[in-house]
PyMOL Python script that loads the backbone (N, CA, C, O; Angstrom):
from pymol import cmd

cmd.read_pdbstr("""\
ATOM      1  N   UNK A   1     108.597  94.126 117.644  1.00  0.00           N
ATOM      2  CA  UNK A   1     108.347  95.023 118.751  1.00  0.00           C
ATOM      3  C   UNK A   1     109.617  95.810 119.057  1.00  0.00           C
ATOM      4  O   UNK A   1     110.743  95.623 118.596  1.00  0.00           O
ATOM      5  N   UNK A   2     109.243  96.640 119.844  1.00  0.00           N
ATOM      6  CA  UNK A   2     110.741  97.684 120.081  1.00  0.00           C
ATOM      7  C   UNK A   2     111.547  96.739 120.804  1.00  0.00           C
ATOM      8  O   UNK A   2     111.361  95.742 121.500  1.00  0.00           O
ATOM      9  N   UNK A   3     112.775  97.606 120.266  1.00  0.00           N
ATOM     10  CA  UNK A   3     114.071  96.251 120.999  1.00  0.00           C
ATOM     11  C   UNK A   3     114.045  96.769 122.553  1.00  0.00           C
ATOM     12  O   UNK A   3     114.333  95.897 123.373  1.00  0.00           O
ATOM     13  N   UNK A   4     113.765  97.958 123.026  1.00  0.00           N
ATOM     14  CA  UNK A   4     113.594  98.560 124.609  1.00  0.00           C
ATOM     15  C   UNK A   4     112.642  97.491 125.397  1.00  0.00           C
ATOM     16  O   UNK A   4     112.836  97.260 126.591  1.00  0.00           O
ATOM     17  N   UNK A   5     111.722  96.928 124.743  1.00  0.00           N
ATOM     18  CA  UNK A   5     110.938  96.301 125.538  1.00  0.00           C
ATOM     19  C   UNK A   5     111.643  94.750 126.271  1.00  0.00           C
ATOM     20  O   UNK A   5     112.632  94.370 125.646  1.00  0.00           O
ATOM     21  N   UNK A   6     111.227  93.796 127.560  1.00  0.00           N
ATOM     22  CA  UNK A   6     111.847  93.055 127.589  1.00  0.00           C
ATOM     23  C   UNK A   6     110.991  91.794 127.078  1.00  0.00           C
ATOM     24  O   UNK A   6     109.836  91.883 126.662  1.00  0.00           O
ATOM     25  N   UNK A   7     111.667  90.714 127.164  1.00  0.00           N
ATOM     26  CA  UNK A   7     111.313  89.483 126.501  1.00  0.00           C
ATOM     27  C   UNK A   7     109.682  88.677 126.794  1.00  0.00           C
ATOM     28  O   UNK A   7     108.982  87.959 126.080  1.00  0.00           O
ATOM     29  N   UNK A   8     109.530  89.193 128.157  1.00  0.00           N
ATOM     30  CA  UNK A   8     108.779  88.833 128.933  1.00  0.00           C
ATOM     31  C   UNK A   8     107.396  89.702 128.407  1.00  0.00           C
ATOM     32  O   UNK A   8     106.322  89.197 128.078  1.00  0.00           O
ATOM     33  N   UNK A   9     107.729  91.095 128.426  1.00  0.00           N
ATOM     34  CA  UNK A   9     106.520  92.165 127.971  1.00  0.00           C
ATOM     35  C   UNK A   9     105.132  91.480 127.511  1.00  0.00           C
ATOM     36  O   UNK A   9     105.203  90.623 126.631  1.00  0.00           O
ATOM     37  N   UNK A  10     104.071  91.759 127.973  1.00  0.00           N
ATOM     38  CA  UNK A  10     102.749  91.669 127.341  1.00  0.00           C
ATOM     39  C   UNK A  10     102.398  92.683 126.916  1.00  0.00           C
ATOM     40  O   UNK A  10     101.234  92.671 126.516  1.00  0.00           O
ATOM     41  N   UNK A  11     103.164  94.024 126.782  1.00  0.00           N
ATOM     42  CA  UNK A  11     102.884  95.205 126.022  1.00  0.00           C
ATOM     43  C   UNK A  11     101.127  95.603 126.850  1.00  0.00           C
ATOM     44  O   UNK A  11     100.749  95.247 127.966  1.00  0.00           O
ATOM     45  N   UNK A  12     100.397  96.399 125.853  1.00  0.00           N
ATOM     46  CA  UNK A  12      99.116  96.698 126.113  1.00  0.00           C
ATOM     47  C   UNK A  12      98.360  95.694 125.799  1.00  0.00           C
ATOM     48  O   UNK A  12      97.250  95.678 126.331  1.00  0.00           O
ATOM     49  N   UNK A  13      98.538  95.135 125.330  1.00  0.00           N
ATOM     50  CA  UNK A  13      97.477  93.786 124.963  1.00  0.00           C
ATOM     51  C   UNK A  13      96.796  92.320 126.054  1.00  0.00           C
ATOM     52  O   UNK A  13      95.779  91.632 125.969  1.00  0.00           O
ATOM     53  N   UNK A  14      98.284  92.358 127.286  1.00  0.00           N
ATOM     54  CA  UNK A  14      98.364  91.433 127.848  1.00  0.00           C
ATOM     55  C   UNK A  14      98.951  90.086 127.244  1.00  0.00           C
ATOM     56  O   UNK A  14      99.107  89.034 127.863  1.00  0.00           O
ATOM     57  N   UNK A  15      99.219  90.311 126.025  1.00  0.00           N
ATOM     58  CA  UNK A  15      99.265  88.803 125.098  1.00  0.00           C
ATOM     59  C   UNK A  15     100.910  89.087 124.620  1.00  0.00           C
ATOM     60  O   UNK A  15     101.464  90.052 124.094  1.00  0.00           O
ATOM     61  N   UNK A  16     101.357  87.820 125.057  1.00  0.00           N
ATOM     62  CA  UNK A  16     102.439  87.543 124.747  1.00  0.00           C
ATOM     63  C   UNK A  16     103.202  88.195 123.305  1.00  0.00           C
ATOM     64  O   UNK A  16     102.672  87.830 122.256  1.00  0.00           O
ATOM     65  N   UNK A  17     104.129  88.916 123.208  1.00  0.00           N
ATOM     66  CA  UNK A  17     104.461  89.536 122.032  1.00  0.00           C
ATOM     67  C   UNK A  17     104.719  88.508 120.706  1.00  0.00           C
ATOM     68  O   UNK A  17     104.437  88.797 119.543  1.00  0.00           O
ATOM     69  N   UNK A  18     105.202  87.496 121.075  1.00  0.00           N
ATOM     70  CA  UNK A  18     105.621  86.670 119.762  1.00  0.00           C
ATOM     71  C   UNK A  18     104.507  86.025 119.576  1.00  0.00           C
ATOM     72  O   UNK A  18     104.430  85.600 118.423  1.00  0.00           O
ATOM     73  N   UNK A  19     103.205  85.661 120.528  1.00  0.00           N
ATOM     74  CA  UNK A  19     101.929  85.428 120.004  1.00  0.00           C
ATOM     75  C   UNK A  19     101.370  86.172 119.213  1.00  0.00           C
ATOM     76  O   UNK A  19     100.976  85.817 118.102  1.00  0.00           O
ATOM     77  N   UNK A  20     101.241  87.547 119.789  1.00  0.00           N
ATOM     78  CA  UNK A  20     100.442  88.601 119.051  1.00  0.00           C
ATOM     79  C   UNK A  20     101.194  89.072 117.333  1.00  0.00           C
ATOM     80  O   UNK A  20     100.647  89.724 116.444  1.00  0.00           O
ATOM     81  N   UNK A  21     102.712  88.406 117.343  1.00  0.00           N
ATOM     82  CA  UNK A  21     103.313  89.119 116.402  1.00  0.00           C
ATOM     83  C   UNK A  21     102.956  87.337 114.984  1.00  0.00           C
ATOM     84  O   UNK A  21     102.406  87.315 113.882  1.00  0.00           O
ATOM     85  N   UNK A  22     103.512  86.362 115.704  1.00  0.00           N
ATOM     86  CA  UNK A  22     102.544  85.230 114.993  1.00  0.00           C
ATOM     87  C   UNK A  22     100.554  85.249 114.604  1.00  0.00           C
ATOM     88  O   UNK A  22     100.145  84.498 113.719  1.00  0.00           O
ATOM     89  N   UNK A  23      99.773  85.965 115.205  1.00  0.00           N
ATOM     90  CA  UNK A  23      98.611  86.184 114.946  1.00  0.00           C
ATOM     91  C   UNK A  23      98.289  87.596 113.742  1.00  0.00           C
ATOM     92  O   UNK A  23      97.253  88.000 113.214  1.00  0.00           O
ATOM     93  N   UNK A  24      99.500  87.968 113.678  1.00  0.00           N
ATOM     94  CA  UNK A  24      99.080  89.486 112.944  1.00  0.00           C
ATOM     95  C   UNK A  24      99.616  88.826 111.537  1.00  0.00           C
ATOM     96  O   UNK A  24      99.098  89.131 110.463  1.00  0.00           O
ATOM     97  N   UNK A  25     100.806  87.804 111.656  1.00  0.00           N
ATOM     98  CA  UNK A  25     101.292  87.540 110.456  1.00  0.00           C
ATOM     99  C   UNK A  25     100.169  86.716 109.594  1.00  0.00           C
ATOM    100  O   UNK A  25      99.800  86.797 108.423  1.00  0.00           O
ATOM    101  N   UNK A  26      99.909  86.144 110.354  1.00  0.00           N
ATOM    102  CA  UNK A  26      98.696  85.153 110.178  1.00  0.00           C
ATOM    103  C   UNK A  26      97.660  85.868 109.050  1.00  0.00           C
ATOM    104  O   UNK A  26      97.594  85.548 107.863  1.00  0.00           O
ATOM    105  N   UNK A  27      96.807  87.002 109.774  1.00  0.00           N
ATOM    106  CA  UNK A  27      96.292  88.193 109.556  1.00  0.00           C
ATOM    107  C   UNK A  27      96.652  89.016 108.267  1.00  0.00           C
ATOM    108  O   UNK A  27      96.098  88.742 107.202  1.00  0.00           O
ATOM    109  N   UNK A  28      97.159  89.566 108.319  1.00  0.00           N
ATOM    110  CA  UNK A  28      97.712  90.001 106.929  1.00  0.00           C
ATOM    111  C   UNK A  28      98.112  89.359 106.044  1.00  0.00           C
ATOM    112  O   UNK A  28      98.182  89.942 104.962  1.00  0.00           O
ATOM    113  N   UNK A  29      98.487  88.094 106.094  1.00  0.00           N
ATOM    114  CA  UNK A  29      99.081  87.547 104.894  1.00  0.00           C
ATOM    115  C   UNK A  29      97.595  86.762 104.189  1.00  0.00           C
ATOM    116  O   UNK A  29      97.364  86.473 103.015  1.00  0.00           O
ATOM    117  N   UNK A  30      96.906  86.607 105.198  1.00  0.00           N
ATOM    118  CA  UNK A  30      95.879  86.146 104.713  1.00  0.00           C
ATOM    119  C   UNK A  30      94.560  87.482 103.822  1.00  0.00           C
ATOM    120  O   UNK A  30      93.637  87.415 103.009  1.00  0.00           O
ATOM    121  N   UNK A  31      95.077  88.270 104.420  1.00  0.00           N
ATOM    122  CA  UNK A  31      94.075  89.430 103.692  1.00  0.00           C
ATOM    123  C   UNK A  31      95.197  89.795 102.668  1.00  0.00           C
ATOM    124  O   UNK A  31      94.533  90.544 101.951  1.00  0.00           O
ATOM    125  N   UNK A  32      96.274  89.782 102.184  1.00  0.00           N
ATOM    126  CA  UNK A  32      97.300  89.785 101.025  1.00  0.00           C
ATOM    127  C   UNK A  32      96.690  88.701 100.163  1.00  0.00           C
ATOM    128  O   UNK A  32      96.282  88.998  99.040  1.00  0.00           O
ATOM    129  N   UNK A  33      96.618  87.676 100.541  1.00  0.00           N
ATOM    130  CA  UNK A  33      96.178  86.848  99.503  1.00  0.00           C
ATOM    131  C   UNK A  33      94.202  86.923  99.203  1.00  0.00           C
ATOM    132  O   UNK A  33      93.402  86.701  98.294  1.00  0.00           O
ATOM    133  N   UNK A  34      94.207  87.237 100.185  1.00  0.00           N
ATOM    134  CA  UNK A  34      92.269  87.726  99.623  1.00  0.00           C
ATOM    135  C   UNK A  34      92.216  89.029  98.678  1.00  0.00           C
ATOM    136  O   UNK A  34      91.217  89.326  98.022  1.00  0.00           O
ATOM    137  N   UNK A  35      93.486  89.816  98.690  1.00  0.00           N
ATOM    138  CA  UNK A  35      93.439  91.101  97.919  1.00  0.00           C
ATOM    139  C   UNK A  35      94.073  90.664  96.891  1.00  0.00           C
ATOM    140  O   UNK A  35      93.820  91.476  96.001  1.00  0.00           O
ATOM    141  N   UNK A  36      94.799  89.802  96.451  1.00  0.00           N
ATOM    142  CA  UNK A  36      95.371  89.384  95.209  1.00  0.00           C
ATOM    143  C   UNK A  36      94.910  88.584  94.178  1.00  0.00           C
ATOM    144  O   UNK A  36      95.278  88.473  93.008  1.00  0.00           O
ATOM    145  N   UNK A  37      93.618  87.790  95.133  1.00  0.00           N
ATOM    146  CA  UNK A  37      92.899  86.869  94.138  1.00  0.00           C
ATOM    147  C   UNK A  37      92.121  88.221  93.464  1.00  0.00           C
ATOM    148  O   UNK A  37      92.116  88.360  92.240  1.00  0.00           O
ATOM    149  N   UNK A  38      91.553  89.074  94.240  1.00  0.00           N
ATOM    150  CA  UNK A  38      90.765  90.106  93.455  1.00  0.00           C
ATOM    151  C   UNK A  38      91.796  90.272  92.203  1.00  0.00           C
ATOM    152  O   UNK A  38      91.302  89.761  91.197  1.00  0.00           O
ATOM    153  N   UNK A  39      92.971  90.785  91.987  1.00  0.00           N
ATOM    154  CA  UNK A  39      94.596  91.093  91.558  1.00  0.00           C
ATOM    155  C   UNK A  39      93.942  90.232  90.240  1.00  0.00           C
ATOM    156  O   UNK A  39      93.273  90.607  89.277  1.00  0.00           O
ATOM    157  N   UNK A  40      94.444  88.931  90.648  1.00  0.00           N
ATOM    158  CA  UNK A  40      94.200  87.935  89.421  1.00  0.00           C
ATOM    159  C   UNK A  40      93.078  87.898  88.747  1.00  0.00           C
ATOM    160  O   UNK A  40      93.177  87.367  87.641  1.00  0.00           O
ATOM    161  N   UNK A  41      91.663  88.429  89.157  1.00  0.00           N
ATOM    162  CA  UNK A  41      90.684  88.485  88.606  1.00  0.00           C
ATOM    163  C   UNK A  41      90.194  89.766  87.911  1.00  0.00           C
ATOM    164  O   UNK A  41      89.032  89.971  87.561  1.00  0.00           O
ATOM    165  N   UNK A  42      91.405  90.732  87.735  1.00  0.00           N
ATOM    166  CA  UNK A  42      91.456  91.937  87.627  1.00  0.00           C
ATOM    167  C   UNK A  42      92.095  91.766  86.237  1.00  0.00           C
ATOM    168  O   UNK A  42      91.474  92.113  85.233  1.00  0.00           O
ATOM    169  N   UNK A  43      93.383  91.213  86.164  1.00  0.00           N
ATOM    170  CA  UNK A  43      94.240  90.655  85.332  1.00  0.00           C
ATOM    171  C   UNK A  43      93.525  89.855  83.976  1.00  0.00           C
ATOM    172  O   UNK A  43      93.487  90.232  82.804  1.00  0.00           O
ATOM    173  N   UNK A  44      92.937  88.516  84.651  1.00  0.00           N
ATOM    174  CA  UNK A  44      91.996  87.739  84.000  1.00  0.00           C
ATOM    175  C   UNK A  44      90.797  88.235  82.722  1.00  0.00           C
ATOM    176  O   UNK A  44      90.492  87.880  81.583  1.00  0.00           O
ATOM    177  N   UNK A  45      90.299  89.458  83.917  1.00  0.00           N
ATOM    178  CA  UNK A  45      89.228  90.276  82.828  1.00  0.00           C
ATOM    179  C   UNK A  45      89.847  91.357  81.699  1.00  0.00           C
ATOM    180  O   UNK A  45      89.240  91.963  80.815  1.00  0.00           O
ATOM    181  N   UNK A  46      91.109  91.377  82.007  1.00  0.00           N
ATOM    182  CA  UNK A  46      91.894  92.667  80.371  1.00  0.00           C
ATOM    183  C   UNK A  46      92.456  91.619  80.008  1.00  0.00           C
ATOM    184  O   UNK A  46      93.544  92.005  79.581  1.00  0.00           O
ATOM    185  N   UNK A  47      92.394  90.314  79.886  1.00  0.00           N
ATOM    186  CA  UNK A  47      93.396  89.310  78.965  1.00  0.00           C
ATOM    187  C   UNK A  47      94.431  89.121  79.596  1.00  0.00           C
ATOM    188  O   UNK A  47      94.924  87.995  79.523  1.00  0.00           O
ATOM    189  N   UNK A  48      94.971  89.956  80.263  1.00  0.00           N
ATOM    190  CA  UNK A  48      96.582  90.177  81.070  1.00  0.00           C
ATOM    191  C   UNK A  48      96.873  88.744  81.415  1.00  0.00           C
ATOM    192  O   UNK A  48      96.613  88.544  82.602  1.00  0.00           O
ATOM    193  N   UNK A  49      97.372  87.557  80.728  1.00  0.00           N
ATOM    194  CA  UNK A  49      97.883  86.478  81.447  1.00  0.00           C
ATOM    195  C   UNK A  49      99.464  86.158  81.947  1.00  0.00           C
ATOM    196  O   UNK A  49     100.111  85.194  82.356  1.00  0.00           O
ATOM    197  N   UNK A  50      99.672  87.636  81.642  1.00  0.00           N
ATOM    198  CA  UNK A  50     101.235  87.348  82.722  1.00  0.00           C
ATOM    199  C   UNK A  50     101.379  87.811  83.900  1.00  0.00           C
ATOM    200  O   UNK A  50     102.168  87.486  84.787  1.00  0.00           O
ATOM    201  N   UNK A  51     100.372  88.784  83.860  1.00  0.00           N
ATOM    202  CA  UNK A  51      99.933  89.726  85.508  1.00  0.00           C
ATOM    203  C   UNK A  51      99.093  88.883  86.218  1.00  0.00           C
ATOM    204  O   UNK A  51      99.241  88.646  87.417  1.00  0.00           O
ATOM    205  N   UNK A  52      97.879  88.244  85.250  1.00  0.00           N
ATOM    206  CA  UNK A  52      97.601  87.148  86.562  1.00  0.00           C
ATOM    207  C   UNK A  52      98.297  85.946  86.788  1.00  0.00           C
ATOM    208  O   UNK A  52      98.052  85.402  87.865  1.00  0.00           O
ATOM    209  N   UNK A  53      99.208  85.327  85.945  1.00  0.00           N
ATOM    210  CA  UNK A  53     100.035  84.488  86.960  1.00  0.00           C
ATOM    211  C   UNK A  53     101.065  85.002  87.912  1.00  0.00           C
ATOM    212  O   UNK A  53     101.542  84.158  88.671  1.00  0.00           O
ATOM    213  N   UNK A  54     101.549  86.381  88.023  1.00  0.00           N
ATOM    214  CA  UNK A  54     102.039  87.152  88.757  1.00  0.00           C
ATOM    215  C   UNK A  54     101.402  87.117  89.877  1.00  0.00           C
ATOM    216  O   UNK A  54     102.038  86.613  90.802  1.00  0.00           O
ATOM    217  N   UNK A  55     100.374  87.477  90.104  1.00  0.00           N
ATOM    218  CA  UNK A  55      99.295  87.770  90.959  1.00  0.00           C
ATOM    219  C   UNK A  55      98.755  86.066  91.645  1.00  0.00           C
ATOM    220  O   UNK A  55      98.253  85.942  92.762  1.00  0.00           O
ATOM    221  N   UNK A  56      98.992  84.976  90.740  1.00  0.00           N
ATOM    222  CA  UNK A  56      98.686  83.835  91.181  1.00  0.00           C
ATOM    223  C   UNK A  56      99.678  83.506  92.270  1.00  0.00           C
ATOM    224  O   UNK A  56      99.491  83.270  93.464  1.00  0.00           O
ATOM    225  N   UNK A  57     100.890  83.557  91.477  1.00  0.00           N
ATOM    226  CA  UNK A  57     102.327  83.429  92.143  1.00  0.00           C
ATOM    227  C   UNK A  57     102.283  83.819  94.176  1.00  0.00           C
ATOM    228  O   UNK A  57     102.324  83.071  95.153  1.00  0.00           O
ATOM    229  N   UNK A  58     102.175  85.477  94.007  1.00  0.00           N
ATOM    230  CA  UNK A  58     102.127  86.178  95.114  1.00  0.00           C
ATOM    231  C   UNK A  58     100.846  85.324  96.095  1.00  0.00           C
ATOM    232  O   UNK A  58     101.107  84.876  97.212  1.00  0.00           O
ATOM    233  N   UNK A  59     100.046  85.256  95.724  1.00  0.00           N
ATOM    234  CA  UNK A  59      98.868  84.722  96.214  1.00  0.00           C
ATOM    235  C   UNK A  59      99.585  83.580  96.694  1.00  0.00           C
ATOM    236  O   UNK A  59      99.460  83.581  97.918  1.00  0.00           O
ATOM    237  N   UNK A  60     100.388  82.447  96.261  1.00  0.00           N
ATOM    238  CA  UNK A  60     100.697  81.398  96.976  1.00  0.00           C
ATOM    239  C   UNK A  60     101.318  82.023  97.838  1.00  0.00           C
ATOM    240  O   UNK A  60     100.669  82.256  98.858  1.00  0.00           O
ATOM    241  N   UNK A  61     102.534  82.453  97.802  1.00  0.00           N
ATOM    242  CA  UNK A  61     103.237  82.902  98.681  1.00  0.00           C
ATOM    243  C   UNK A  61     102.723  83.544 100.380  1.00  0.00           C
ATOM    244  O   UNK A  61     102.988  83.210 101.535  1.00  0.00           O
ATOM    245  N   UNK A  62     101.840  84.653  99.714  1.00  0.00           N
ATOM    246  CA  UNK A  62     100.953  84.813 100.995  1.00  0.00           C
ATOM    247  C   UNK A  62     100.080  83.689 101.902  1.00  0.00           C
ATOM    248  O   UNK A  62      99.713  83.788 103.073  1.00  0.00           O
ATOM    249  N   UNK A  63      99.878  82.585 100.943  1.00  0.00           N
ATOM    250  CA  UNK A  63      99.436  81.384 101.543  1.00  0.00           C
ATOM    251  C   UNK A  63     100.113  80.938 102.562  1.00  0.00           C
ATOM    252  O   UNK A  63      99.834  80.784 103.751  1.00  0.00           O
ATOM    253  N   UNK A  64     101.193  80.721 101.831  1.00  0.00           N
ATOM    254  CA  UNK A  64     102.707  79.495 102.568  1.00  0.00           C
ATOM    255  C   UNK A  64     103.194  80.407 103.771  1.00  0.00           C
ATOM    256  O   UNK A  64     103.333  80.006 104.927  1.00  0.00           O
ATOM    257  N   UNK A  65     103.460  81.840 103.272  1.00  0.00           N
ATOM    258  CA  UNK A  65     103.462  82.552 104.415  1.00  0.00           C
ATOM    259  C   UNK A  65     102.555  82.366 105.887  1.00  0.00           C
ATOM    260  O   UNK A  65     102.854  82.444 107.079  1.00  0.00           O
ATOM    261  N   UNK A  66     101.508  82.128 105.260  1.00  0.00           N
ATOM    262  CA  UNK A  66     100.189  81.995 106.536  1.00  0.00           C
ATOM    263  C   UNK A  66     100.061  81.035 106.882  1.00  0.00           C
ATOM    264  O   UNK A  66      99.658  80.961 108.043  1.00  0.00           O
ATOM    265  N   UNK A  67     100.269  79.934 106.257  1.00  0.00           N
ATOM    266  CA  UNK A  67     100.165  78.380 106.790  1.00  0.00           C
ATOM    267  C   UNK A  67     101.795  77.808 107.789  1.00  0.00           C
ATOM    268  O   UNK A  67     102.037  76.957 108.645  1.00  0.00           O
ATOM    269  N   UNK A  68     102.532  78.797 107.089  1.00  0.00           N
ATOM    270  CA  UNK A  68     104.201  78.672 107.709  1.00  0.00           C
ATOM    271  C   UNK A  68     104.300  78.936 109.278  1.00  0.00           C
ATOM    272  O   UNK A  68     105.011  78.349 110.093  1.00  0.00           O
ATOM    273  N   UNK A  69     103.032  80.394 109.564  1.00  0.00           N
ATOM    274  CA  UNK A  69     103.101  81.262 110.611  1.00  0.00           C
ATOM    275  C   UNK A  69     101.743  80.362 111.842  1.00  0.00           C
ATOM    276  O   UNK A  69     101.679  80.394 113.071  1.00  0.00           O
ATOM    277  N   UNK A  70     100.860  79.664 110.832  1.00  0.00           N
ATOM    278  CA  UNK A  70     100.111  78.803 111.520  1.00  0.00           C
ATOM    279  C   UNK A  70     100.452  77.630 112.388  1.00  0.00           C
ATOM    280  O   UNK A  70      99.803  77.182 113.333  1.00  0.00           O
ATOM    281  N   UNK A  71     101.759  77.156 111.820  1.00  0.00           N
ATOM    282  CA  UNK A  71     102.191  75.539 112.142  1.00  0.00           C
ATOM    283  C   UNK A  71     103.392  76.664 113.521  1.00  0.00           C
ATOM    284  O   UNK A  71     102.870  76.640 114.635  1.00  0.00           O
ATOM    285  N   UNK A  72     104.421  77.300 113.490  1.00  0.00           N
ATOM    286  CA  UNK A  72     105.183  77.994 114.420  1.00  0.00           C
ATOM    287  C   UNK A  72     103.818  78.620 115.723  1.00  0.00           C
ATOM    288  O   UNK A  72     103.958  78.465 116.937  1.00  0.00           O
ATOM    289  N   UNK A  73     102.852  79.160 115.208  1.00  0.00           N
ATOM    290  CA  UNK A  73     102.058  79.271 116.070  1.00  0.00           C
ATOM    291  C   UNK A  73     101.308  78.329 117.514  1.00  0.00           C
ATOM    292  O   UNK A  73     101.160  78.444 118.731  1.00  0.00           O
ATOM    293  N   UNK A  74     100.938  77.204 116.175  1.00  0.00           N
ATOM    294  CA  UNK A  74     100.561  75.767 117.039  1.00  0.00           C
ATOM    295  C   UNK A  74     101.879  75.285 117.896  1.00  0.00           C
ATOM    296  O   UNK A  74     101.833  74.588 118.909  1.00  0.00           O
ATOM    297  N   UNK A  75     102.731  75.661 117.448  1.00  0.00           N
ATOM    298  CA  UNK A  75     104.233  74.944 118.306  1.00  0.00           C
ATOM    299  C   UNK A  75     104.278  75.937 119.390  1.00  0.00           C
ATOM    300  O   UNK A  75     103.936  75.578 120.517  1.00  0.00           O
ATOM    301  N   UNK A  76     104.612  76.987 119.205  1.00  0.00           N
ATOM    302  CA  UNK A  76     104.621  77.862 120.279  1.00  0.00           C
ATOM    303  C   UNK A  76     103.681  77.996 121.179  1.00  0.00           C
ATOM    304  O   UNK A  76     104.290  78.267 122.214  1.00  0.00           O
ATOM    305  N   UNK A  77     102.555  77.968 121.404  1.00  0.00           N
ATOM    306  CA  UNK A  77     101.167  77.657 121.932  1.00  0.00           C
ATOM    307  C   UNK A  77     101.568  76.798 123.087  1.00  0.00           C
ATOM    308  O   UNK A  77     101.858  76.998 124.266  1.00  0.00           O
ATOM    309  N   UNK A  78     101.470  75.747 122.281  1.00  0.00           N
ATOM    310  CA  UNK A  78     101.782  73.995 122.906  1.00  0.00           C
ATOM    311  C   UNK A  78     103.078  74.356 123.807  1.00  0.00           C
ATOM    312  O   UNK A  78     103.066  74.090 125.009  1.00  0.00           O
ATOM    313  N   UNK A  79     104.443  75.104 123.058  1.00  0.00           N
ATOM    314  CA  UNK A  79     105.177  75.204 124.704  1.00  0.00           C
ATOM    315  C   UNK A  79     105.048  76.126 125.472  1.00  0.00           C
ATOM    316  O   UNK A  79     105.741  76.052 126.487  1.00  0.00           O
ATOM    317  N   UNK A  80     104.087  77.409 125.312  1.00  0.00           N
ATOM    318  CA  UNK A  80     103.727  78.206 126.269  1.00  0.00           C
ATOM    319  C   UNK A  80     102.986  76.972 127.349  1.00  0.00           C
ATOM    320  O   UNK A  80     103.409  76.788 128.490  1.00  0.00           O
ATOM    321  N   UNK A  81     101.882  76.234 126.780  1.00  0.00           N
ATOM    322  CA  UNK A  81     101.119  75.880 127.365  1.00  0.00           C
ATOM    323  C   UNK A  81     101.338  74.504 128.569  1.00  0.00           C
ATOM    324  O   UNK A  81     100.576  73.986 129.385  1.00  0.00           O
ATOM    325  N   UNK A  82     102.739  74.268 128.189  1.00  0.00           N
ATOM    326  CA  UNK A  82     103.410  73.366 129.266  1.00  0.00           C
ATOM    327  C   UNK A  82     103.789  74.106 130.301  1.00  0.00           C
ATOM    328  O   UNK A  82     103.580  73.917 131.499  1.00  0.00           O
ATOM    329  N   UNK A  83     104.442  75.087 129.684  1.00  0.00           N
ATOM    330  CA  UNK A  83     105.107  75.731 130.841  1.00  0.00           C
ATOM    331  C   UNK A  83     104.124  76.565 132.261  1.00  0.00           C
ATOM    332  O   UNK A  83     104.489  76.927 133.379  1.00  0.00           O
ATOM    333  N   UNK A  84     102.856  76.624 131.600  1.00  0.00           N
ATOM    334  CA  UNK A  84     102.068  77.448 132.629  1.00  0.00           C
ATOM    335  C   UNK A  84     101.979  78.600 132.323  1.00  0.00           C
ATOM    336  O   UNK A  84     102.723  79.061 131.457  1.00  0.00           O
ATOM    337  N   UNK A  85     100.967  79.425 133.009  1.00  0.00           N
ATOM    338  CA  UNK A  85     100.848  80.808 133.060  1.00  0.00           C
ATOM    339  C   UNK A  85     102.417  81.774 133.354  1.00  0.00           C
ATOM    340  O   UNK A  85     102.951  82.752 132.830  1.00  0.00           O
ATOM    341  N   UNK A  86     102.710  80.892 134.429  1.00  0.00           N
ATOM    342  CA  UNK A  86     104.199  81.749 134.726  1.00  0.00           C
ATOM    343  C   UNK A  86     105.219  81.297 134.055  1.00  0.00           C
ATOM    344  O   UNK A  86     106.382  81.330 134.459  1.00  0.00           O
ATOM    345  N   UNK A  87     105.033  81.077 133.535  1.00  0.00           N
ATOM    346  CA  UNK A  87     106.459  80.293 132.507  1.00  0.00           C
ATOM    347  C   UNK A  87     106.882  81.480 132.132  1.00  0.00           C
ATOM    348  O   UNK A  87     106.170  82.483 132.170  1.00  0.00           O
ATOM    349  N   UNK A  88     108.331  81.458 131.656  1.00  0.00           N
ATOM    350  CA  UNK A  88     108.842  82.280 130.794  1.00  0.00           C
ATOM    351  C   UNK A  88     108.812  82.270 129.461  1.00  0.00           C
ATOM    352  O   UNK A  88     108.144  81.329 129.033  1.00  0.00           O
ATOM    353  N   UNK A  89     109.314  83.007 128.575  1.00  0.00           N
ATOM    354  CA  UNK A  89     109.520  82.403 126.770  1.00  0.00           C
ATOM    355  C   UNK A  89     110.094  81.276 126.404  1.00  0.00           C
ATOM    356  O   UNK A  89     110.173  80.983 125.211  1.00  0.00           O
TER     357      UNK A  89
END
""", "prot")
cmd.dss("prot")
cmd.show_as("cartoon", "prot")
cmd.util.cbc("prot")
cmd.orient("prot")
């Protein structure tokens, strides 16, 4: 998010910025890896077996990425959710 904004900001969304910025990562990395299995199955059908383990490769990555951004998510959640509505970050 812009560095002008402050820590606190719910921007237009109402939703906490490092929530909304953990939910988008989430989001895309997961449609990165739904667009790459296509990738590998693209690969697969011209013989290409170094482009689809290329394409396998990336595909994890976008995984670990999304499962990485899932587990920081659940943590962050859990201490928003002690702190209350008015809590700070």
């Amino acid at each position: 998010m812009s560095a002008q904004r402050s820590n606190d900001s719910t921007g237009d969304t109402g939703t906490r910025d490092i929530t909304y910025d953990l939910v988008s990562v989430i989001y895309h990395s997961l449609q990165g890896a739904e667009t790459t299995a296509m990738f590998v199955a693209d690969a697969e059908q011209e013989g290409n077996q170094d482009c689809a383990q290329f394409f396998r490769e990336a595909k994890q990555e976008y995984e670990r990425r999304a499962d990485r951004a899932k587990q920081l998510l659940t943590t962050h959640l859990g201490k928003t959710q002690g702190r209350g509505a008015a809590g700070g970050q």
